[in-house]
C-alpha positions as CSV (number, residue, x, y, z in Angstrom):
1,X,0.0,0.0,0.0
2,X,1.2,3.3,-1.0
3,X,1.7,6.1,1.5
4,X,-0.3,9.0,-0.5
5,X,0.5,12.4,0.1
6,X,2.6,11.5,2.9
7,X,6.6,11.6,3.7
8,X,8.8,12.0,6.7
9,X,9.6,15.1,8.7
10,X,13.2,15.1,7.9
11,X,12.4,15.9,4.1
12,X,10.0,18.4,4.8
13,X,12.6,20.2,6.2
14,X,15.4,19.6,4.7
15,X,13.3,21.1,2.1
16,X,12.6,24.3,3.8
17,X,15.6,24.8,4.6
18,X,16.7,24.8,1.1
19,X,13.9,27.3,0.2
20,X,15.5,29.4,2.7
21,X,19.3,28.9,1.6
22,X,17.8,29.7,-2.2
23,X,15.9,32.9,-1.2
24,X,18.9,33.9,0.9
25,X,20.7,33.4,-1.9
26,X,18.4,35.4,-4.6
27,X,18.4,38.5,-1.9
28,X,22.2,38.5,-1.5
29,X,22.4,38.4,-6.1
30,X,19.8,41.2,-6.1
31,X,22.6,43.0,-3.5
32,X,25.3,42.7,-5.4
33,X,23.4,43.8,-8.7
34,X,22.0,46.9,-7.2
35,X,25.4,47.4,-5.9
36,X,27.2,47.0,-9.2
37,X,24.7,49.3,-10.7
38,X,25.3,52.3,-8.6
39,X,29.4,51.5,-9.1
40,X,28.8,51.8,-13.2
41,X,26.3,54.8,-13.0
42,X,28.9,56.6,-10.8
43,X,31.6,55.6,-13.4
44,X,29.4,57.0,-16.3
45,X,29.3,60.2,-14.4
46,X,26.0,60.0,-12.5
47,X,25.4,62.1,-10.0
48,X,24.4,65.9,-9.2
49,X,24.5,69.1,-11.1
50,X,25.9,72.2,-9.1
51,X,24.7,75.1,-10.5
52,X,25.5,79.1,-9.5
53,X,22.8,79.4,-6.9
54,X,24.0,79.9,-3.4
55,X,22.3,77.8,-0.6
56,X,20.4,76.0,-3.5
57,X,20.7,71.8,-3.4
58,X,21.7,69.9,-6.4
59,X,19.4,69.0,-8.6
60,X,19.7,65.1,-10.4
61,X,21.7,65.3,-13.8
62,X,22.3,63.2,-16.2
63,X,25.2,60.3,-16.7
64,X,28.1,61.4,-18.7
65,X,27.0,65.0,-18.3
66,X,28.3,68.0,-15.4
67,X,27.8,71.5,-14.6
68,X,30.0,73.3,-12.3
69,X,29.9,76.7,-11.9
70,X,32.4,77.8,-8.9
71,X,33.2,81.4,-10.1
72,X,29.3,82.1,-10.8
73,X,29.6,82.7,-14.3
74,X,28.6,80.7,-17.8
């Protein structure tokens, strides 16, 4: 007679566990990507524009592409 729909503890576990170990593992990829991403966006020349207004903050710019303005003129 089989044993329908039915196994021991021990594999129901051992499964879990390796759910776990997997998602752990996907989170820790999705880390490093996001990561990685920020590194390349930063070498592509991400980041802020400074414009010539005093007290003002950055606003977002565009990769590859910078304005600085230290003296206050164009």
């Amino acid at each position: 007679m089989k044993a329908r729909g039915r196994t021991n503890f021990l594999a129901v576990l051992q499964t879990q566990r390796d759910l776990f170990e997997s998602a752990d593992a996907l989170v820790e990829s999705e880390q490093g990507v996001a990561s990685e991403l920020v590194t390349l966006y930063k070498a592509l020349g991400g980041g802020c524009e400074v414009e010539a207004g005093v007290g003002e903050p950055p606003t977002p710019g565009r990769a590859g592409k910078r304005v600085i303005d230290v003296a206050g003129t164009r």
